[in-house]
Z-matrix of the N, CA and C atoms (Angstrom, degrees):
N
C 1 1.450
C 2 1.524 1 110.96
N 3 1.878 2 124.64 1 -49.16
C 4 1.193 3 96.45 2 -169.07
C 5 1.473 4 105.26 3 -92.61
N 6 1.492 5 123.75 4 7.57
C 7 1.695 6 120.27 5 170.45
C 8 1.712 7 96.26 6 -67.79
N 9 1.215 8 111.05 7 -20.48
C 10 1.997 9 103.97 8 -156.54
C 11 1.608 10 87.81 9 -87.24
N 12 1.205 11 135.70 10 -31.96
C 13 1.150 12 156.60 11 168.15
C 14 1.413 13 125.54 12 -47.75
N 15 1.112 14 97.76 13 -45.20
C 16 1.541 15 112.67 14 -171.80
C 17 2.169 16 100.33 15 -100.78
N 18 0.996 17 107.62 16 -41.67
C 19 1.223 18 113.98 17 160.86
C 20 1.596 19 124.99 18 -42.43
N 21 1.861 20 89.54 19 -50.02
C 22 2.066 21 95.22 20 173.85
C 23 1.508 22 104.54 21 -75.49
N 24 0.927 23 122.17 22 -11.81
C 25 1.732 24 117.74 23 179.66
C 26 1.416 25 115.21 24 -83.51
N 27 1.667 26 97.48 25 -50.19
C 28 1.268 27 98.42 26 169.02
C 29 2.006 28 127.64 27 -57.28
N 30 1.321 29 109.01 28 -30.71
C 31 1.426 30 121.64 29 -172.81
C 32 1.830 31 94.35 30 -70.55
N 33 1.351 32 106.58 31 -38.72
C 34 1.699 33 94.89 32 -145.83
C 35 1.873 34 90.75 33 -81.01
N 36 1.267 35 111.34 34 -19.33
C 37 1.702 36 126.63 35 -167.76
C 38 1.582 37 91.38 36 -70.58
N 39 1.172 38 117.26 37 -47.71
C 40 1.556 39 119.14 38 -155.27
C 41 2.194 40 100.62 39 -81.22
N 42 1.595 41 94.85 40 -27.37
C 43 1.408 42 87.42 41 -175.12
C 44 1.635 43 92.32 42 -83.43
N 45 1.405 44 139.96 43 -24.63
C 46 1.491 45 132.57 44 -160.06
C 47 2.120 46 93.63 45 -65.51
N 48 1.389 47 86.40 46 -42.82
C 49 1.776 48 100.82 47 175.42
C 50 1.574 49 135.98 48 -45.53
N 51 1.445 50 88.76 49 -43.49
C 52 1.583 51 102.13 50 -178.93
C 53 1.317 52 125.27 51 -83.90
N 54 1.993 53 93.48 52 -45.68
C 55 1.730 54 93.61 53 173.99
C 56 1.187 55 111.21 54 -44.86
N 57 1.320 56 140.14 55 -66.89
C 58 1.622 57 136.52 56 -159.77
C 59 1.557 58 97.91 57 -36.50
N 60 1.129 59 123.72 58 -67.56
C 61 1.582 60 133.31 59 -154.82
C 62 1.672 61 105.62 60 -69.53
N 63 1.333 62 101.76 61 -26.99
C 64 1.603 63 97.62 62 174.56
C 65 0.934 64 128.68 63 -65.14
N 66 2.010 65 108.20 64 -42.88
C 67 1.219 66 154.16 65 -175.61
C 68 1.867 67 103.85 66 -41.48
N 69 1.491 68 92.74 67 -56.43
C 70 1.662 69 123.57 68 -160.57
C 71 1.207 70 96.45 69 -71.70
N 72 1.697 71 127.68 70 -51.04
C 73 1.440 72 122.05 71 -169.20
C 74 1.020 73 117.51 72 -74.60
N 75 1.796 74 123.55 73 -35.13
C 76 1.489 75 119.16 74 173.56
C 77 1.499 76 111.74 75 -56.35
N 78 1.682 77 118.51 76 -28.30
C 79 1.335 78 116.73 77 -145.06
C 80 1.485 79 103.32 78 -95.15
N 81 1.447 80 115.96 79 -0.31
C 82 1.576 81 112.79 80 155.95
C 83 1.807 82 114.47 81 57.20
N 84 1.456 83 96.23 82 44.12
C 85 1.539 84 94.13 83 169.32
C 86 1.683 85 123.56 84 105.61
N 87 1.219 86 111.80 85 124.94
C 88 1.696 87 114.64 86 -169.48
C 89 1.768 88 79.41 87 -78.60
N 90 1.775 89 104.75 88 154.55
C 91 1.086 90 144.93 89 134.15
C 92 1.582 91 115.26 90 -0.98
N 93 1.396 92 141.71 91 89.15
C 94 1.871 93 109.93 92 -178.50
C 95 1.557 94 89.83 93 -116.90
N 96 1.548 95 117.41 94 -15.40
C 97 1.715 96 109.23 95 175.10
C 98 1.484 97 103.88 96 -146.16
N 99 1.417 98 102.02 97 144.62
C 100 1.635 99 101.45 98 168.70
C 101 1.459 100 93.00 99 -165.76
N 102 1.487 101 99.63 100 139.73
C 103 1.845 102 118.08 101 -162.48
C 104 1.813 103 108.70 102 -149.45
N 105 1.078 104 106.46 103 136.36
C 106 1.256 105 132.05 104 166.60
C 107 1.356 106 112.71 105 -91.05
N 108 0.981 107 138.53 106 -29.43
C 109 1.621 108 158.04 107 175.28
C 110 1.430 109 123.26 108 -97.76
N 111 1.179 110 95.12 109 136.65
C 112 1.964 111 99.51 110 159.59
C 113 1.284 112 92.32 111 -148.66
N 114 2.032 113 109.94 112 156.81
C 115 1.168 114 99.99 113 151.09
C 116 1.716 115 125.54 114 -113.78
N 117 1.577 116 99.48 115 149.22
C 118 1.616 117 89.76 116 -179.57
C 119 1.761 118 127.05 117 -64.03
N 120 1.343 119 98.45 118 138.45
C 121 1.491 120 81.32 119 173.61
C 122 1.727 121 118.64 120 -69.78
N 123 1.558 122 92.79 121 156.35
C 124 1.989 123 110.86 122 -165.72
C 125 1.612 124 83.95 123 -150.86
N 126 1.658 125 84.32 124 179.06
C 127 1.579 126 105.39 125 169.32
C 128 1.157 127 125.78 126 -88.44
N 129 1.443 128 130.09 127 120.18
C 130 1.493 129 107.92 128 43.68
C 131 1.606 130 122.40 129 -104.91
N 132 1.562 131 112.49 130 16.62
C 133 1.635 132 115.24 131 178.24
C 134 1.669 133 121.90 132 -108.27
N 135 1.410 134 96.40 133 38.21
C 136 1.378 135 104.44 134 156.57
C 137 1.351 136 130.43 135 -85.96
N 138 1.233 137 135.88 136 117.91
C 139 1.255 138 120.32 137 -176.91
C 140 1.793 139 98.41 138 111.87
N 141 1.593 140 110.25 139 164.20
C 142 1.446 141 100.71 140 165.11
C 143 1.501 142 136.65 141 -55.53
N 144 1.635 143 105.42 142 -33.60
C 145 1.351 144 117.65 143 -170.36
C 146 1.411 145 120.45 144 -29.57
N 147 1.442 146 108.64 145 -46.04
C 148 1.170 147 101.95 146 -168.32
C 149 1.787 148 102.27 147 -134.14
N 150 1.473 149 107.76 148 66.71
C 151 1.493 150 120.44 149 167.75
C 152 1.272 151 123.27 150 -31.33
N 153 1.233 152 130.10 151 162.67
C 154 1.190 153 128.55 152 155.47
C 155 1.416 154 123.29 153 -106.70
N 156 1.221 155 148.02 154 90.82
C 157 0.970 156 138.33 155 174.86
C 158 1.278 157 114.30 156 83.87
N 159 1.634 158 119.88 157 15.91
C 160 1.552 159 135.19 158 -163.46
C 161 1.716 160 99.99 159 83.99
N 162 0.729 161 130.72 160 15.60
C 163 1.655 162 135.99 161 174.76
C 164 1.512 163 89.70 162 -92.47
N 165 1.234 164 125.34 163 131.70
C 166 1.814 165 136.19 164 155.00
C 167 1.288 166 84.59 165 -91.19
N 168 1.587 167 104.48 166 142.93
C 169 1.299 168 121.81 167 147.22
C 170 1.564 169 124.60 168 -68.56
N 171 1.728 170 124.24 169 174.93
C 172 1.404 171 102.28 170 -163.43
C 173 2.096 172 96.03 171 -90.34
N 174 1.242 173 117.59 172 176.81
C 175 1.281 174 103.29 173 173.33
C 176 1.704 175 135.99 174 -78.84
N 177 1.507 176 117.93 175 12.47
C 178 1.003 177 129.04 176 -177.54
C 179 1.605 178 125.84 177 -135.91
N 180 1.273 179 142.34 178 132.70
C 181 1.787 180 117.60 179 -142.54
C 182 1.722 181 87.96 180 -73.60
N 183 1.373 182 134.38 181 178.53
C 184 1.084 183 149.84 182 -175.09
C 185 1.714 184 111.84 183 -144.87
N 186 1.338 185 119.60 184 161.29
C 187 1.188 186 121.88 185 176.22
C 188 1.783 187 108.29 186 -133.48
N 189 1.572 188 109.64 187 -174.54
C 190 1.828 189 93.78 188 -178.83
C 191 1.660 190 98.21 189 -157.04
N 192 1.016 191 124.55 190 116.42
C 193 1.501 192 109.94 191 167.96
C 194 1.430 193 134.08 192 -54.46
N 195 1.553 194 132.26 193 -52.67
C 196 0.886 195 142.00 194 169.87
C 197 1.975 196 118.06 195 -153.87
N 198 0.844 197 99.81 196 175.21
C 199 1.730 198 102.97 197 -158.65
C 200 1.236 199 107.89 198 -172.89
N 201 1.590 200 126.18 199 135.02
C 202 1.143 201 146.45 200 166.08
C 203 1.388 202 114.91 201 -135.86
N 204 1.377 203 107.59 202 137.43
C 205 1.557 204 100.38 203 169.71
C 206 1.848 205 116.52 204 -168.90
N 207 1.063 206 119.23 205 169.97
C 208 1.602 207 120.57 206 -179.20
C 209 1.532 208 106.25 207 -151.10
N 210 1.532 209 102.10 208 156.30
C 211 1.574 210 124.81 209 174.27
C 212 1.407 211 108.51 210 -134.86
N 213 1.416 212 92.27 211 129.28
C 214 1.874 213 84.79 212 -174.12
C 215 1.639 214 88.19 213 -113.62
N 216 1.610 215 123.13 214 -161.38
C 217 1.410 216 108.68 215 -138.48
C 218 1.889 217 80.00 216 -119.01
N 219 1.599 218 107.73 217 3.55
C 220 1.610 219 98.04 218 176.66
C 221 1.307 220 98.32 219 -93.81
N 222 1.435 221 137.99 220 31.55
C 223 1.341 222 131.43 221 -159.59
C 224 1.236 223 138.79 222 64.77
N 225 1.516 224 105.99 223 -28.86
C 226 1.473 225 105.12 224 169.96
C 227 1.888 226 125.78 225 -42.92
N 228 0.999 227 83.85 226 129.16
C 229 1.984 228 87.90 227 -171.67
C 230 1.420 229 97.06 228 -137.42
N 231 1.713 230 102.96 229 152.95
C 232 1.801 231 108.81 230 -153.21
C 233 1.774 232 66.71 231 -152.11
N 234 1.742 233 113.58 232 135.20
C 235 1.398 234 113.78 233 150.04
C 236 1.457 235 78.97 234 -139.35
N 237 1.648 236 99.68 235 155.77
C 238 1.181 237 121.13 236 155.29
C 239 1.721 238 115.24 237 -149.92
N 240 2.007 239 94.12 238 122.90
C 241 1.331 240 104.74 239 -176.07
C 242 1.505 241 119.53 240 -122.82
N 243 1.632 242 118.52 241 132.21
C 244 0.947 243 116.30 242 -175.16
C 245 1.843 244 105.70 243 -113.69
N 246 1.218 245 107.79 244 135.98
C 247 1.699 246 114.37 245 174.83
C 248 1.712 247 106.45 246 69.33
N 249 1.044 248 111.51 247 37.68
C 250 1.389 249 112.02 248 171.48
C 251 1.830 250 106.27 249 -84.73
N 252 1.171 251 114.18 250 106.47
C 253 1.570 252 116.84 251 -163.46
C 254 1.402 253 94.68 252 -149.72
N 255 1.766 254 101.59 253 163.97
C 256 1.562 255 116.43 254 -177.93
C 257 1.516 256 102.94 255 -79.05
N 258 1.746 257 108.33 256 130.26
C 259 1.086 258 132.36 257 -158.59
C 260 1.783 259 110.49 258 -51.41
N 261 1.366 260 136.90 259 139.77
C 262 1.534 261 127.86 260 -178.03
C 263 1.311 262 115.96 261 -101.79
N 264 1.905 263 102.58 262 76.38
C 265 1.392 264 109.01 263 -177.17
C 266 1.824 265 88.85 264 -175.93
N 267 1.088 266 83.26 265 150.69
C 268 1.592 267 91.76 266 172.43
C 269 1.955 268 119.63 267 -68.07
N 270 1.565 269 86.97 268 141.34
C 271 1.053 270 133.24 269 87.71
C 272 1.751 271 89.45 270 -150.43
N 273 1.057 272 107.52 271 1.26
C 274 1.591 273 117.23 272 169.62
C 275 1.670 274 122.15 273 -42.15
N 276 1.363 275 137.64 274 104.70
C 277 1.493 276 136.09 275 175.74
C 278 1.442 277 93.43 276 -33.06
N 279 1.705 278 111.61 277 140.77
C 280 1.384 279 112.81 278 -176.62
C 281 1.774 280 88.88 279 -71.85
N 282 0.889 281 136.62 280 -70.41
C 283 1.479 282 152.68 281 -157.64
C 284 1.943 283 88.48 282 -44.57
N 285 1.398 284 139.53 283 -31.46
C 286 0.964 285 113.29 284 -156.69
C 287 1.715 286 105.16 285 -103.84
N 288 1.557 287 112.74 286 -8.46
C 289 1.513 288 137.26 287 -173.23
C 290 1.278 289 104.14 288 -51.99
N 291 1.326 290 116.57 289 128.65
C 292 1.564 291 128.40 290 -174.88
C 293 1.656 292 134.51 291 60.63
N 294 1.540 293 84.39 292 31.43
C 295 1.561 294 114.80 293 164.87
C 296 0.874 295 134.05 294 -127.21
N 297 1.185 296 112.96 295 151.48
C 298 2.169 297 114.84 296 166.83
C 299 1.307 298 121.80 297 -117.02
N 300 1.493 299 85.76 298 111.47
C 301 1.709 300 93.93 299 -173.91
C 302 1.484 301 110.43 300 -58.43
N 303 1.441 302 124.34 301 -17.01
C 304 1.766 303 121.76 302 -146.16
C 305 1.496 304 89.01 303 -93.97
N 306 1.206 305 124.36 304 128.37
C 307 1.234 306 141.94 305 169.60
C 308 1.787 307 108.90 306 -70.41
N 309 1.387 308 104.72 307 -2.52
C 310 1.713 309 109.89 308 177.31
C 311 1.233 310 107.38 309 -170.10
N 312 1.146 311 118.28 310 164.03
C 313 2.004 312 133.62 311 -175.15
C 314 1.588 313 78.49 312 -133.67
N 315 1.675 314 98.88 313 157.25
C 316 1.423 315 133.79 314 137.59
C 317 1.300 316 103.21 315 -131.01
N 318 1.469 317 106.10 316 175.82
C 319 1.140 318 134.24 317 -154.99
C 320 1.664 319 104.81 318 -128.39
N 321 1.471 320 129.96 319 102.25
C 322 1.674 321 133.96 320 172.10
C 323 1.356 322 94.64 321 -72.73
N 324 1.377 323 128.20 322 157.77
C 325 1.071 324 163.74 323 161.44
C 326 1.413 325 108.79 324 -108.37
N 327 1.352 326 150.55 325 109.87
C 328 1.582 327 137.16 326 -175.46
C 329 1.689 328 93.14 327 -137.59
N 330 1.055 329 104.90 328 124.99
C 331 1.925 330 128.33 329 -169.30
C 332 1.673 331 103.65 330 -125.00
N 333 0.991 332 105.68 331 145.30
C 334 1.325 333 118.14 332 -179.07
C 335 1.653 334 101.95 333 -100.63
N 336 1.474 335 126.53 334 101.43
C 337 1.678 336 105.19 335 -177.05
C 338 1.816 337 93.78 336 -142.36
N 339 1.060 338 98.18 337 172.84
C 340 1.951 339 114.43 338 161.89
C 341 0.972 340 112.50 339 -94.51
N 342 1.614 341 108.17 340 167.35
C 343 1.607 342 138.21 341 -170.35
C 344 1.256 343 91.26 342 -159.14
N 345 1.415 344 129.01 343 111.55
C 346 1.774 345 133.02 344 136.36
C 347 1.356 346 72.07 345 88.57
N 348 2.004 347 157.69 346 29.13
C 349 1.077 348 127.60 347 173.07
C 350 1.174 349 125.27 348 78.55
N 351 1.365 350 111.22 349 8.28
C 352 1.717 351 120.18 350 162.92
C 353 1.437 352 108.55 351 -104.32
N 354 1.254 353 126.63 352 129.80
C 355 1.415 354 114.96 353 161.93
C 356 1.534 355 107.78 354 -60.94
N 357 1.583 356 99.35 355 159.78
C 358 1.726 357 116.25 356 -162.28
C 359 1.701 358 87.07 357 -154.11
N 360 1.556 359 96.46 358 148.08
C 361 1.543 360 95.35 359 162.75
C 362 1.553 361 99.61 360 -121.74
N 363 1.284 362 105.51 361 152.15
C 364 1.894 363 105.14 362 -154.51
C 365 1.868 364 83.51 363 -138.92
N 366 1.251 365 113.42 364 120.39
C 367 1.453 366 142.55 365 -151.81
C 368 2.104 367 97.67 366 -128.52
N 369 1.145 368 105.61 367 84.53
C 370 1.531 369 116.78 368 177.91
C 371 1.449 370 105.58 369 -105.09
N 372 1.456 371 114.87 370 127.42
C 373 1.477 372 129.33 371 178.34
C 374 1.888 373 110.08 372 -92.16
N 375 1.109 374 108.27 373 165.83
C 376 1.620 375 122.51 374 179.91
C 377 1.155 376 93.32 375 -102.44
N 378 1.577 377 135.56 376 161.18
C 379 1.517 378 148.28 377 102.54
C 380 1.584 379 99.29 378 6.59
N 381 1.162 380 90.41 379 131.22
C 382 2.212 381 105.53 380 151.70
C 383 1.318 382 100.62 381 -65.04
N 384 1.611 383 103.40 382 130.22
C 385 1.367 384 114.53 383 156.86
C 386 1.974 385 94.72 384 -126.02
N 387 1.356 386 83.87 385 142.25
C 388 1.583 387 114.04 386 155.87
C 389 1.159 388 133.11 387 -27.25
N 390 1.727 389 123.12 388 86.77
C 391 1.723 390 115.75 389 -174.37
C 392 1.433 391 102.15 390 -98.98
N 393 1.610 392 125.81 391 145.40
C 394 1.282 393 125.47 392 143.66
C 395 1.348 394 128.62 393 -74.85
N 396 1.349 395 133.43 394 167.52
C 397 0.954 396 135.58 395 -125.90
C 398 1.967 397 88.94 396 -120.17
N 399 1.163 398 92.23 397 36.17
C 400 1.506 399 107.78 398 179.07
C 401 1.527 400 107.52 399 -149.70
N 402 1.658 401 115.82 400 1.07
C 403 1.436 402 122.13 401 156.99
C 404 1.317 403 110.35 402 86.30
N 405 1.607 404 109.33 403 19.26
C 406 1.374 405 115.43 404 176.69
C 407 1.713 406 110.24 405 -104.80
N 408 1.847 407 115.37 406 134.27
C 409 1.522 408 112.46 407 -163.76
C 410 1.472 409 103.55 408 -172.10
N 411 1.115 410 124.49 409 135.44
C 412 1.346 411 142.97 410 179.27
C 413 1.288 412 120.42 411 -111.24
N 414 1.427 413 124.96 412 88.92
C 415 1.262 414 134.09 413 177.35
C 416 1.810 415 109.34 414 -82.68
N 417 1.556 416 101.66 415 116.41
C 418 1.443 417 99.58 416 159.99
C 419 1.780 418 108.29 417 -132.53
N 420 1.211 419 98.39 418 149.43
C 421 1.723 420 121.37 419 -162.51
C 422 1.446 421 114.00 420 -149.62
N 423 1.489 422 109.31 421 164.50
C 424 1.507 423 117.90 422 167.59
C 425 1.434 424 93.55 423 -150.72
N 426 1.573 425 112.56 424 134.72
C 427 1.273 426 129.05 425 -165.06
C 428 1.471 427 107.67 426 -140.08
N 429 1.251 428 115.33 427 156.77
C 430 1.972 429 129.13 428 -169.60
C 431 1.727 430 88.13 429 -66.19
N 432 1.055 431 158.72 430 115.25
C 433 1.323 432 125.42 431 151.25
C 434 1.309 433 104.36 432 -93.60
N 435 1.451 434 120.78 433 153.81
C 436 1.330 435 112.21 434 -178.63
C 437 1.363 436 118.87 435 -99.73
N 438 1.192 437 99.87 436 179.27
C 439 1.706 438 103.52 437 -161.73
C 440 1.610 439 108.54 438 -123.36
N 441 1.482 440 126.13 439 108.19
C 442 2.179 441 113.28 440 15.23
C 443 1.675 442 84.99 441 -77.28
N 444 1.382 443 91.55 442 -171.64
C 445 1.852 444 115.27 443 157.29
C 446 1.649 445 70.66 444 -164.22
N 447 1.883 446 77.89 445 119.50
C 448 1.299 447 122.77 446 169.13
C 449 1.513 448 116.44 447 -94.64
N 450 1.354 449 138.66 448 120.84
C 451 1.746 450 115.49 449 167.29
C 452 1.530 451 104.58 450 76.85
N 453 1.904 452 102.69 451 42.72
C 454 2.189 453 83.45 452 170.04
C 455 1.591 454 110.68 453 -83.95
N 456 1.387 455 82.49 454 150.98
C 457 1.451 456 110.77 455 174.58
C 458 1.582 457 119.40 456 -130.54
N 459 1.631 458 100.28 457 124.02
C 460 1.382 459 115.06 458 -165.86
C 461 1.885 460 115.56 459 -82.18
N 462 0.570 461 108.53 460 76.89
C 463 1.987 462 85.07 461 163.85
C 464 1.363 463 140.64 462 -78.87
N 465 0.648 464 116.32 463 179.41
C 466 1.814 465 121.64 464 176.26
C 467 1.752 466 84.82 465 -128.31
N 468 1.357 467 109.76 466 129.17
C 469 1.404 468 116.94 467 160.42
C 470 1.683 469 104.88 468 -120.42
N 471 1.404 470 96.64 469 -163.55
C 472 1.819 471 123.30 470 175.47
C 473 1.590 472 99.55 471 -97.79
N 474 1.319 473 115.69 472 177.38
C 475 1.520 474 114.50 473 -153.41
C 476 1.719 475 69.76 474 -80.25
N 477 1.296 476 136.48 475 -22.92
C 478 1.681 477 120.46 476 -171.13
C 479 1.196 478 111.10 477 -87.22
N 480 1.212 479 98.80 478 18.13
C 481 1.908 480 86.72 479 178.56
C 482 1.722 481 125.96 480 89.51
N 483 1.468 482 104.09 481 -20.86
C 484 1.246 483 105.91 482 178.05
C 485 1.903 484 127.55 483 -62.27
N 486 1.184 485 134.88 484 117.26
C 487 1.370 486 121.08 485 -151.34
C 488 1.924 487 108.47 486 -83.26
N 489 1.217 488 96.69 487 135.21
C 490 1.527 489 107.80 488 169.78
C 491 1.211 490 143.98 489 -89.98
N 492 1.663 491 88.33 490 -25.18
C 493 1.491 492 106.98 491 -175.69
C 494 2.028 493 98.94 492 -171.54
N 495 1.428 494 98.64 493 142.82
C 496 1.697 495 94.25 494 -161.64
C 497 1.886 496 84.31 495 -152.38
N 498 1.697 497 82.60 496 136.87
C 499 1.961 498 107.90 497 172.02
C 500 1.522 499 103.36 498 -22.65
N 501 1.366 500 128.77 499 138.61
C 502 1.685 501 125.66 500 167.95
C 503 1.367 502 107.00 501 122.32
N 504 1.048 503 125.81 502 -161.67
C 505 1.457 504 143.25 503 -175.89
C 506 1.657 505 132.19 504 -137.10
């Protein structure tokens, strides 16, 4: 009786143990960003002039309806944007206002990290995902992030990289 006893204590102790660690490895990474917001690029960061972080903005201001998204620290990155379209106001072609020309978004990753003890900012892109022509698109990816990345910052660019919409307000 108390070996059968000591046996169920021992079994239920060893499973309280494992779940956590199992838990952790399937789960592929704590949380390092998660946003309800982006803001669209406008003036004055349209165009290269005034990059972000080596990010050009795209050349025309833009707007975004809504947006969700996360980065966990194994790289996995999830954006999802709805109504991200060229802004409906000038300097915007009236005919082109409340559209998206880009037949696809990616998603930059921009981290603040070192190399040899210099800070570096290290700028990692997603796969093209698929935009409609109403600026709605779901980018999912897994990317190198480097180690640290200090201060990430998400964008939505054009398949060239140019940014449309970036983490903030």
């Amino acid at each position: 009786m108390k070996r059968r006893l000591a046996l169920l204590v021992a079994s239920v102790l060893a499973v309280f143990l494992v779940l956590p660690m199992a838990a952790a490895s399937a789960g592929g990474g704590r949380k390092l960003l998660s946003f309800d917001e982006l803001a669209p690029v406008t003036e004055p960061y349209t165009g290269a002039g005034n990059a972000i972080r080596g990010v050009p903005g795209g050349g025309l201001p833009w707007e975004i309806g809504s947006t969700h998204g996360d980065l966990r620290s194994d790289g996995r990155l999830q954006v999802r944007v709805e109504g991200l379209v060229l802004a409906r106001r000038a300097p915007v072609p009236v005919e082109r206002q409340g559209t998206n020309p880009a037949p696809a978004f990616k998603a930059v990753v921009s981290c603040l990290s070192t190399s040899q003890g210099v800070a570096t900012t290290v700028n990692l892109a997603t796969a093209s995902a698929p935009a409609t022509p109403d600026g709605d698109a779901t980018i999912k990816d897994r990317i190198d992030l480097p180690s640290p990345c200090i201060a990430p910052i998400v964008f939505v660019t054009s398949p060239d990289g140019a940014w449309f919409a970036v983490t903030g307000q």
